[in-house]
KOLVOVEX-149078 format. One record per atom (N, C-alpha, C): residue number from 1; residue in one letter; atom name; x, y, z. Coordinates in nm, 3 decimals, m for minus. Layout:
<sites>
+------+------+------+---------+---------+---------+
! resi ! resn ! name !    east !   north !      up !
+------+------+------+---------+---------+---------+
!  NUM !    A !   CA !       X !       Y !       Z !
...
+------+------+------+---------+---------+---------+
</sites>
This chain:
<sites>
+------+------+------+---------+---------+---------+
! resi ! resn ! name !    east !   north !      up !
+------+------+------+---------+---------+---------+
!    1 !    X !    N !   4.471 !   1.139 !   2.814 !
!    1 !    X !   CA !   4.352 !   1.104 !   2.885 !
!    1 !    X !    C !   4.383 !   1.009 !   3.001 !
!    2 !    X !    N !   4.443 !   0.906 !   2.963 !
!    2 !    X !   CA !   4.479 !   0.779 !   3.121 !
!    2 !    X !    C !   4.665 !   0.865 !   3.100 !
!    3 !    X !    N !   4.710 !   0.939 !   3.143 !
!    3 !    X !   CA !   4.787 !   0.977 !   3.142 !
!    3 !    X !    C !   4.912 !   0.902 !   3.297 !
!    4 !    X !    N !   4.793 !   0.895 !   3.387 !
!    4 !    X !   CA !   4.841 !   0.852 !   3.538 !
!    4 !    X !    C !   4.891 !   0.676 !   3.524 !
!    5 !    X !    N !   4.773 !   0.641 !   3.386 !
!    5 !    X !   CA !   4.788 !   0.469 !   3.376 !
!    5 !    X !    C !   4.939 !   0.450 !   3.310 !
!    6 !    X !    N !   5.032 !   0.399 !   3.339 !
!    6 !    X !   CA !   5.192 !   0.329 !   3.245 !
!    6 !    X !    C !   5.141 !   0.287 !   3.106 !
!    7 !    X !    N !   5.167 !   0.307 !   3.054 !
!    7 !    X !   CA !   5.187 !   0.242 !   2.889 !
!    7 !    X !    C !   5.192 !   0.123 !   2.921 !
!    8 !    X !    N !   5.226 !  m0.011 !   2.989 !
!    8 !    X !   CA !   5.216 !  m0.092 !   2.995 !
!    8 !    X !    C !   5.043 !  m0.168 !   3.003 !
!    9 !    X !    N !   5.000 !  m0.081 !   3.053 !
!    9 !    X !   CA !   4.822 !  m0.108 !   3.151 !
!    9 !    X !    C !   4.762 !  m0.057 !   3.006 !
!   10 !    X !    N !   4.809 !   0.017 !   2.901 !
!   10 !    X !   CA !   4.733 !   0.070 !   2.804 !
!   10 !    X !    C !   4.721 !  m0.053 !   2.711 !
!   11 !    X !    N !   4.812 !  m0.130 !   2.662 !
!   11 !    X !   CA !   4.827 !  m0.182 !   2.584 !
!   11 !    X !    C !   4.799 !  m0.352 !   2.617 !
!   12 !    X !    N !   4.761 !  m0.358 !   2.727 !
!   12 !    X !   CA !   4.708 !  m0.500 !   2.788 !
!   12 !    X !    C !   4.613 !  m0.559 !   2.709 !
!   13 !    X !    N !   4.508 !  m0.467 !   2.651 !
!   13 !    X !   CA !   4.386 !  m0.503 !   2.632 !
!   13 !    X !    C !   4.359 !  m0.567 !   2.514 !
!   14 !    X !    N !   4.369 !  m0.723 !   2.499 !
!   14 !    X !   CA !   4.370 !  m0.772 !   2.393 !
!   14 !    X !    C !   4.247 !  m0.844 !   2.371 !
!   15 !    X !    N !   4.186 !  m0.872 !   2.256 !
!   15 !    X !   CA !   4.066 !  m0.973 !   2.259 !
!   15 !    X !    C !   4.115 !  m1.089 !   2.131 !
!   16 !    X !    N !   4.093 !  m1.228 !   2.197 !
!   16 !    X !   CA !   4.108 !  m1.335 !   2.127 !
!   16 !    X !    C !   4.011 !  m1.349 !   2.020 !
!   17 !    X !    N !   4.056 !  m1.438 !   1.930 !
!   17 !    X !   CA !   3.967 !  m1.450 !   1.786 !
!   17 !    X !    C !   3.786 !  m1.535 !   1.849 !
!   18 !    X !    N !   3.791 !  m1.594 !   1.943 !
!   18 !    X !   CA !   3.685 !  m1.661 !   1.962 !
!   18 !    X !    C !   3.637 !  m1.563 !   2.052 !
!   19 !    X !    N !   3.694 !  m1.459 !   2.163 !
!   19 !    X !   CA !   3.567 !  m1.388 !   2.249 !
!   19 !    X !    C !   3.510 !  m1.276 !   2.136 !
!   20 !    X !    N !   3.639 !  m1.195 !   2.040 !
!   20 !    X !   CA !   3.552 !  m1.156 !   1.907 !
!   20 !    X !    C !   3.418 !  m1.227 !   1.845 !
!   21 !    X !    N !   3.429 !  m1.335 !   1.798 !
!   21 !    X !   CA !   3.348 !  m1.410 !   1.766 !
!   21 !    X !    C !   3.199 !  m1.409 !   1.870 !
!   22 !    X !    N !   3.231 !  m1.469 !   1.995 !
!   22 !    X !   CA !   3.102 !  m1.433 !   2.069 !
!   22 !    X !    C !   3.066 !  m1.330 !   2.069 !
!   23 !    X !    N !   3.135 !  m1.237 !   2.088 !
!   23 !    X !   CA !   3.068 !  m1.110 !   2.095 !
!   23 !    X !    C !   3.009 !  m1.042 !   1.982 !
!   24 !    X !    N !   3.040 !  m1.064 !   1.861 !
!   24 !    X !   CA !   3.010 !  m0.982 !   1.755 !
!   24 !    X !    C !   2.852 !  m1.127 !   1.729 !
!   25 !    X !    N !   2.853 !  m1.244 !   1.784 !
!   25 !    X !   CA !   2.764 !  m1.320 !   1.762 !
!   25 !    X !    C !   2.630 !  m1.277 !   1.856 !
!   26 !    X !    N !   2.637 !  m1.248 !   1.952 !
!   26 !    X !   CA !   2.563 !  m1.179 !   2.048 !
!   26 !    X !    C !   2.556 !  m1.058 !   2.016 !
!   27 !    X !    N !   2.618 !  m0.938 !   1.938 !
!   27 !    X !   CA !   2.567 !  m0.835 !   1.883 !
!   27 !    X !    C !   2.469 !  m0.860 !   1.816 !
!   28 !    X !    N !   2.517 !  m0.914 !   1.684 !
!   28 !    X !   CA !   2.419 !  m0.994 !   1.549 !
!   28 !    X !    C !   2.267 !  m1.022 !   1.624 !
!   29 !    X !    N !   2.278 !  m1.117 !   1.720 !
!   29 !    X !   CA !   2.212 !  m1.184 !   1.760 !
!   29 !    X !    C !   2.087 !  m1.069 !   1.820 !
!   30 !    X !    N !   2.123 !  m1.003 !   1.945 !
!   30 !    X !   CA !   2.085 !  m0.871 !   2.022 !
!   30 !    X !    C !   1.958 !  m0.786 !   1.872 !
!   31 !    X !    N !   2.045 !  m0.777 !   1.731 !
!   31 !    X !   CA !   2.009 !  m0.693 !   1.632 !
!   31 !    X !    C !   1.923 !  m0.744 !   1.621 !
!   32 !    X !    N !   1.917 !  m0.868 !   1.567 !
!   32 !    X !   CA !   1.771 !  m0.927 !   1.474 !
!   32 !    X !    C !   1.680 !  m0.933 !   1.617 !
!   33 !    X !    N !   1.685 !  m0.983 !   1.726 !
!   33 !    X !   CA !   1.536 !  m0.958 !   1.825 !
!   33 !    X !    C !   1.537 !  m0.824 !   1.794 !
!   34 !    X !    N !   1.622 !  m0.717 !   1.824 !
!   34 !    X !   CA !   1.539 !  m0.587 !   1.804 !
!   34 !    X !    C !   1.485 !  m0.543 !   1.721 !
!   35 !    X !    N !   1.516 !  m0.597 !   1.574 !
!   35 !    X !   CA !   1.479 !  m0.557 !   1.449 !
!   35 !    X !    C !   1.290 !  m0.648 !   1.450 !
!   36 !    X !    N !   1.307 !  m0.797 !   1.510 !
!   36 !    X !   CA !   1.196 !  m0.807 !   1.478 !
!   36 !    X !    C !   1.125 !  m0.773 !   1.580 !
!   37 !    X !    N !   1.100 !  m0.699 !   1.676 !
!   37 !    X !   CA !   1.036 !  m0.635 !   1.798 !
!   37 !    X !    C !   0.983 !  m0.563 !   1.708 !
!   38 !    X !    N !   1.112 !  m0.436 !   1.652 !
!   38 !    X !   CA !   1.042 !  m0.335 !   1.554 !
!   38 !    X !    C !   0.960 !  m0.344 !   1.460 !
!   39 !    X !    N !   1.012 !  m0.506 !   1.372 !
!   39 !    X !   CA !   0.944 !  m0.478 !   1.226 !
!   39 !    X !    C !   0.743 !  m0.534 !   1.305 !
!   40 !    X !    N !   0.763 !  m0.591 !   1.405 !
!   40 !    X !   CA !   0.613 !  m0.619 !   1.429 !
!   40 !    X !    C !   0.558 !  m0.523 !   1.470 !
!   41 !    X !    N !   0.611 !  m0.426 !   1.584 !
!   41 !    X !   CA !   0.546 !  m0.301 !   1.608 !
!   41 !    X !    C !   0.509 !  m0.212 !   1.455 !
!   42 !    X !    N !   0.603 !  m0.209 !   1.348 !
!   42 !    X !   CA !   0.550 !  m0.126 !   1.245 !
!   42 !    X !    C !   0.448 !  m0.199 !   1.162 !
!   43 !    X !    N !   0.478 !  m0.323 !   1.134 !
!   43 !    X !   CA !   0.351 !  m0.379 !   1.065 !
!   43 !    X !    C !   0.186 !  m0.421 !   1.148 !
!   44 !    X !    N !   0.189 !  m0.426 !   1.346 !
!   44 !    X !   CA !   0.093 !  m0.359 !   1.353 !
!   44 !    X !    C !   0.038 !  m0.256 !   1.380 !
!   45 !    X !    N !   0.151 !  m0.124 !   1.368 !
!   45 !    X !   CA !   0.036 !   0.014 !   1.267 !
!   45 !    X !    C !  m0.011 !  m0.051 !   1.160 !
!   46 !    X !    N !   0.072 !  m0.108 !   1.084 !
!   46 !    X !   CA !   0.064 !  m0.046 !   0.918 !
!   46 !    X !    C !  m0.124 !  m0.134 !   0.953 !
!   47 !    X !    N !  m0.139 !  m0.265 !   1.036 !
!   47 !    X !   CA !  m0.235 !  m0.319 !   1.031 !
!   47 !    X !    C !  m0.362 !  m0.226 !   1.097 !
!   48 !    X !    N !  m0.318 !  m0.161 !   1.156 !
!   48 !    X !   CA !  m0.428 !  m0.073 !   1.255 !
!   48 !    X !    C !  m0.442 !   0.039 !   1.163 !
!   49 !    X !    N !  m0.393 !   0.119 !   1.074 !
!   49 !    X !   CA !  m0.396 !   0.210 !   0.994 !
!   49 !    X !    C !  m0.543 !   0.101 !   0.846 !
!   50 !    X !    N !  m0.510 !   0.010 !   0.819 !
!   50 !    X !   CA !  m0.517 !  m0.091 !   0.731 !
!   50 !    X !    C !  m0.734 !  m0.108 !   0.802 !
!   51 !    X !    N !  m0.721 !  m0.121 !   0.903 !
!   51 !    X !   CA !  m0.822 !  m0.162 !   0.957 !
!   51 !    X !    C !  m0.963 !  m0.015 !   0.993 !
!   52 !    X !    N !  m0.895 !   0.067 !   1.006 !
!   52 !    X !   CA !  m0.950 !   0.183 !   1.002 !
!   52 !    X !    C !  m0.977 !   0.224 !   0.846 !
!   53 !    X !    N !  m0.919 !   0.189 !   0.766 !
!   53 !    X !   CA !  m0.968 !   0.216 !   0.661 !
!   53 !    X !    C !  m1.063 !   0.166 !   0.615 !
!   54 !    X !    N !  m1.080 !  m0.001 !   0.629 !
!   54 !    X !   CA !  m1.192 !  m0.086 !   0.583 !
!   54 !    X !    C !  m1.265 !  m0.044 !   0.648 !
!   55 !    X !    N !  m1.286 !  m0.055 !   0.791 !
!   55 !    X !   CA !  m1.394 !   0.016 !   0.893 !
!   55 !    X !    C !  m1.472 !   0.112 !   0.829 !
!   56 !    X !    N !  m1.407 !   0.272 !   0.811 !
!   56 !    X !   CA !  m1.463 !   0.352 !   0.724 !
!   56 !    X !    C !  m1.521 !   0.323 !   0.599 !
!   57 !    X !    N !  m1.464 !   0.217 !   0.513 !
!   57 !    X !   CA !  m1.540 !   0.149 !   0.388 !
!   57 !    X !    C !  m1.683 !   0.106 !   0.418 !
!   58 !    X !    N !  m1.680 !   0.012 !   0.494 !
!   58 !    X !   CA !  m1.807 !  m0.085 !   0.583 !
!   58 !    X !    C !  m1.849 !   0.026 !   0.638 !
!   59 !    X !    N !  m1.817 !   0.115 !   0.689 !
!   59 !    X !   CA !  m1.939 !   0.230 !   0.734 !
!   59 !    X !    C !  m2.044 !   0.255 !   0.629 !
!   60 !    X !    N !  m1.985 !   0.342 !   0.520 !
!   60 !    X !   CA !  m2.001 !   0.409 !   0.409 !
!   60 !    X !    C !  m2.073 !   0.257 !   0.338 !
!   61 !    X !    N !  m2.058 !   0.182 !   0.311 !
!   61 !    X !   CA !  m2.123 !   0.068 !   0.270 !
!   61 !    X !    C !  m2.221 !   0.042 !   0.306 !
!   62 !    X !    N !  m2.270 !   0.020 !   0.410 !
!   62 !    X !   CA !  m2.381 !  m0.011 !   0.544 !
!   62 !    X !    C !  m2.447 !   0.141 !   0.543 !
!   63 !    X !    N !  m2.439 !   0.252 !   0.505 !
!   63 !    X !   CA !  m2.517 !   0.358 !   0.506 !
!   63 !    X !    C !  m2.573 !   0.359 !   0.374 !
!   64 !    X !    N !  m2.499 !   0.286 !   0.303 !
!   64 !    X !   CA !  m2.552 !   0.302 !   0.108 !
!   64 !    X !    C !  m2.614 !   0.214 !   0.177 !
!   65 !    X !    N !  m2.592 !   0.067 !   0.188 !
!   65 !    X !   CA !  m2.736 !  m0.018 !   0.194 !
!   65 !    X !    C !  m2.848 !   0.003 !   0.235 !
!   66 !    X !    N !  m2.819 !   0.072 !   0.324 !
!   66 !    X !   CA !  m2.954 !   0.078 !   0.408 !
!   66 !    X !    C !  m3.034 !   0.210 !   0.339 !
!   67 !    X !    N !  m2.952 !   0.304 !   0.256 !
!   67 !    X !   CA !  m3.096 !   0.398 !   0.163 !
!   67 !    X !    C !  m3.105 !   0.354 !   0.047 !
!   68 !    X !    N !  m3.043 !   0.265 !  m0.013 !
!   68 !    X !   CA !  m3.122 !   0.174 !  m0.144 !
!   68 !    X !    C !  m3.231 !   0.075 !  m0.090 !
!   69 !    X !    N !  m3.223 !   0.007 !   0.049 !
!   69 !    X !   CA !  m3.326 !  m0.053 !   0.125 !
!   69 !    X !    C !  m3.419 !   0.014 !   0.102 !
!   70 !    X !    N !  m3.441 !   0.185 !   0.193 !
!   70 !    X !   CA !  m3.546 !   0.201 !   0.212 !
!   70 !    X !    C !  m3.613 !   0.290 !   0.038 !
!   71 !    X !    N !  m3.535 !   0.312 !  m0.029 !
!   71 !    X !   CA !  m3.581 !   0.327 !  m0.152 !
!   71 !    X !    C !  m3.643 !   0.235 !  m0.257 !
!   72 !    X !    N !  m3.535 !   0.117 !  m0.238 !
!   72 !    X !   CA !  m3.648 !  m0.006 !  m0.267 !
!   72 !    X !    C !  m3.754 !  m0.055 !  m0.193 !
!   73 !    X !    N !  m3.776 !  m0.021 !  m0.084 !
!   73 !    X !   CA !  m3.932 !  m0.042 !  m0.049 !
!   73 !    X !    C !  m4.011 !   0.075 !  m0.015 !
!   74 !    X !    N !  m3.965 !   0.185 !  m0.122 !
!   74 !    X !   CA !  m4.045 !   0.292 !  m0.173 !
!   74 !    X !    C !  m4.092 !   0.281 !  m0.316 !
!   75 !    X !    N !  m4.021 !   0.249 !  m0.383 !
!   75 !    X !   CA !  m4.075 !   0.207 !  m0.488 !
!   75 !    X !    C !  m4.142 !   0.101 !  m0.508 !
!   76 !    X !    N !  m4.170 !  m0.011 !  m0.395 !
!   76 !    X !   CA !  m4.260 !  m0.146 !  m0.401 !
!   76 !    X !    C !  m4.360 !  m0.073 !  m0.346 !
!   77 !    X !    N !  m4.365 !   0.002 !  m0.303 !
!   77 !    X !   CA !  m4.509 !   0.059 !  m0.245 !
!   77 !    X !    C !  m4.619 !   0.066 !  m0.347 !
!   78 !    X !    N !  m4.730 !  m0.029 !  m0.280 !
!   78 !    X !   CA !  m4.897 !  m0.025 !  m0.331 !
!   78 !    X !    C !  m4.935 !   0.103 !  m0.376 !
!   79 !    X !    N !  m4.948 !   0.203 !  m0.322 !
!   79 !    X !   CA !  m4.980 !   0.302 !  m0.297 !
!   79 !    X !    C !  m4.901 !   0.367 !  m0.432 !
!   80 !    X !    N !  m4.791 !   0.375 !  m0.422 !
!   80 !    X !   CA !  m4.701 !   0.448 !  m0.568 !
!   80 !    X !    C !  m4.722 !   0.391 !  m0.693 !
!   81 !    X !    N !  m4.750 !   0.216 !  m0.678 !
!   81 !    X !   CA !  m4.721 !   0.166 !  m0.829 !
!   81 !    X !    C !  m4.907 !   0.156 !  m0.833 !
!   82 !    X !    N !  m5.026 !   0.187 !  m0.783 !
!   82 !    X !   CA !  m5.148 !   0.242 !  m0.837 !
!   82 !    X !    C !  m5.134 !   0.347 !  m0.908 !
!   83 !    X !    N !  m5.075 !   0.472 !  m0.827 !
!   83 !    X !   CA !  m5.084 !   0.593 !  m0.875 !
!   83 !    X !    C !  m4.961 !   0.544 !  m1.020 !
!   84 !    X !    N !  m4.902 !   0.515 !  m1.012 !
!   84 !    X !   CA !  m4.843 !   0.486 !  m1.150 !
!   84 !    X !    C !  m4.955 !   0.412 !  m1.229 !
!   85 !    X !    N !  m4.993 !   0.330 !  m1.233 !
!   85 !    X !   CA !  m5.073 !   0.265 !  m1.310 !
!   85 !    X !    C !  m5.207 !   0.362 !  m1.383 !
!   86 !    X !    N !  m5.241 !   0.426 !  m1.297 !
!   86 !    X !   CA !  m5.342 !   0.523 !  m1.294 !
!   86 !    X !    C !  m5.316 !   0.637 !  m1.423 !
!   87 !    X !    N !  m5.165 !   0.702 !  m1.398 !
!   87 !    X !   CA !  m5.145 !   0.779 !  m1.444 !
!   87 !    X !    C !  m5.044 !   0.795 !  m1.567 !
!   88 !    X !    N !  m4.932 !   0.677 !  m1.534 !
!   88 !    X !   CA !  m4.844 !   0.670 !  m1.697 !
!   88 !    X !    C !  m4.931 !   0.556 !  m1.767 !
!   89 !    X !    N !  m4.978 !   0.431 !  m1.714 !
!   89 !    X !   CA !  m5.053 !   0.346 !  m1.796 !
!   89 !    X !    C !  m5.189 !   0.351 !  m1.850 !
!   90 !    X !    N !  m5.260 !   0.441 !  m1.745 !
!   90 !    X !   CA !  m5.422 !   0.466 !  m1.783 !
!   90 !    X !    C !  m5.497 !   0.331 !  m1.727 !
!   91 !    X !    N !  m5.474 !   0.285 !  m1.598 !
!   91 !    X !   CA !  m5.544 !   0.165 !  m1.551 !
!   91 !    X !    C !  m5.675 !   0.246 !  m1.502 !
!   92 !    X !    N !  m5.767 !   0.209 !  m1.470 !
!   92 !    X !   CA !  m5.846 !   0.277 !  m1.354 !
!   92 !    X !    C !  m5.932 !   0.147 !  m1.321 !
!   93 !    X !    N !  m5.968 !   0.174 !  m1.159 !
!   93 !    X !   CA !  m6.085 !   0.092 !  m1.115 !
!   93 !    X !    C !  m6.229 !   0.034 !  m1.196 !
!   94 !    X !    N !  m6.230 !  m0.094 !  m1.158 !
!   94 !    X !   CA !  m6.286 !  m0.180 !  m1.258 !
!   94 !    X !    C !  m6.465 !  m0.110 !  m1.203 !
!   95 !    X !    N !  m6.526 !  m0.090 !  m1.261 !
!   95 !    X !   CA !  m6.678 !  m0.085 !  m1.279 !
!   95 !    X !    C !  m6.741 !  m0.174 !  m1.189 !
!   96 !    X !    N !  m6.822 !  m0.173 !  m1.148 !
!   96 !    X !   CA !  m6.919 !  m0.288 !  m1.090 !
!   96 !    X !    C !  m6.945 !  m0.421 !  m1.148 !
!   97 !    X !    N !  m7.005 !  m0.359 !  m1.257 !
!   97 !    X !   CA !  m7.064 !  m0.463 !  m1.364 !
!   97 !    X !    C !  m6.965 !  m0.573 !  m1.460 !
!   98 !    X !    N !  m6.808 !  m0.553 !  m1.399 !
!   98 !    X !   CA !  m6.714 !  m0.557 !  m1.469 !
!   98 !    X !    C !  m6.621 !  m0.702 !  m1.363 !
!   99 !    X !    N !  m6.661 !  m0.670 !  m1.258 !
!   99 !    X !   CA !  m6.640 !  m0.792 !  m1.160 !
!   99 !    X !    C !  m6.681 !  m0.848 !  m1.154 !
!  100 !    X !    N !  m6.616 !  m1.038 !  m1.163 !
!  100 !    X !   CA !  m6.696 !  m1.144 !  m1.143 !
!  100 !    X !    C !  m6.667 !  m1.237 !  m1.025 !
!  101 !    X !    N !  m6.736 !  m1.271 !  m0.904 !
!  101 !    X !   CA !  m6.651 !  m1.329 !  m0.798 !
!  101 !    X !    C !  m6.719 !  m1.483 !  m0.838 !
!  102 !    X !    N !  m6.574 !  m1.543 !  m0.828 !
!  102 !    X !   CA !  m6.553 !  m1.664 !  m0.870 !
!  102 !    X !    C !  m6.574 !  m1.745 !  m0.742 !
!  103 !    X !    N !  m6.643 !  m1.875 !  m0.731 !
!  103 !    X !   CA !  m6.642 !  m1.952 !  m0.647 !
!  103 !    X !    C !  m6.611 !  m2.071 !  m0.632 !
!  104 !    X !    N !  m6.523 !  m2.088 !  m0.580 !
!  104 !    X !   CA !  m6.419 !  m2.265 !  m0.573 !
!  104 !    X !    C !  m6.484 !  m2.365 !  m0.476 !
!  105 !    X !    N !  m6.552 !  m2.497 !  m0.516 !
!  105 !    X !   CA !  m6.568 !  m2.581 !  m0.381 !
!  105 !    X !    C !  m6.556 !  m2.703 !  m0.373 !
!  106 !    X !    N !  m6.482 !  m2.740 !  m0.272 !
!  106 !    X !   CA !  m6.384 !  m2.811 !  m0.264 !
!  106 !    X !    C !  m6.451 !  m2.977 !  m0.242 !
+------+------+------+---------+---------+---------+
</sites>
C-alpha cells in the first residue's frame, strides 16, 4: 500500500504513554457526552410516549365524569323522583282538606 514510502517513514510512528493517555481520555470523555445526549433524547420519548398515555387516560376520565354528571342530575330530577313516589311508593297529592297553612309572626 505506501509501497513508494522507505521502511524507515513506516515505522516512525510512535505514540508515548501520556499522548495514549490523552487520547484514549478524550475518547472516554467524547463517549459519555454522547451517551448522555442520547440517553436524554431516549428518555424524552420514553416521556412523550408516557404523556400521551395519561392524556388519553384524562380524556377517557373527563368523558366518564361528565355522563355520571349528567346522570346524576337525572336522577335528582323533581319531575322523576314524583313519578317515583307516585308509582313504586303510592304517594299521591294531598286533598284539599288535608292541607294546613301554617302562619309564623315574628
Amino acid at each position: 500500500m505506501f509501497k513508494w514510502l522507505p521502511k524507515s517513514k513506516k515505522n516512525q510512528f510512535h505514540v508515548t504513554t501520556r499522548e495514549y493517555r490523552v487520547v484514549l481520555v478524550a475518547v472516554v470523555g467524547l463517549m459519555i457526552v454522547a451517551m448522555a445526549f442520547v440517553w436524554s433524547n431516549v428518555r424524552l420519548v420514553g416521556l412523550a410516549y408516557e404523556y400521551q398515555a395519561l392524556e388519553k387516560i384524562q380524556r377517557s376520565l373527563l368523558r366518564e365524569n361528565n355522563l355520571l354528571h349528567v346522570e346524576w342530575e337525572s336522577l335528582r330530577s323533581l319531575d322523576r323522583v314524583q313519578l317515583l313516589a307516585k308509582n313504586k311508593i303510592g304517594l299521591r297529592e294531598p286533598e284539599s282538606r288535608q292541607i294546613v297553612t301554617v302562619f309564623l309572626k315574628k
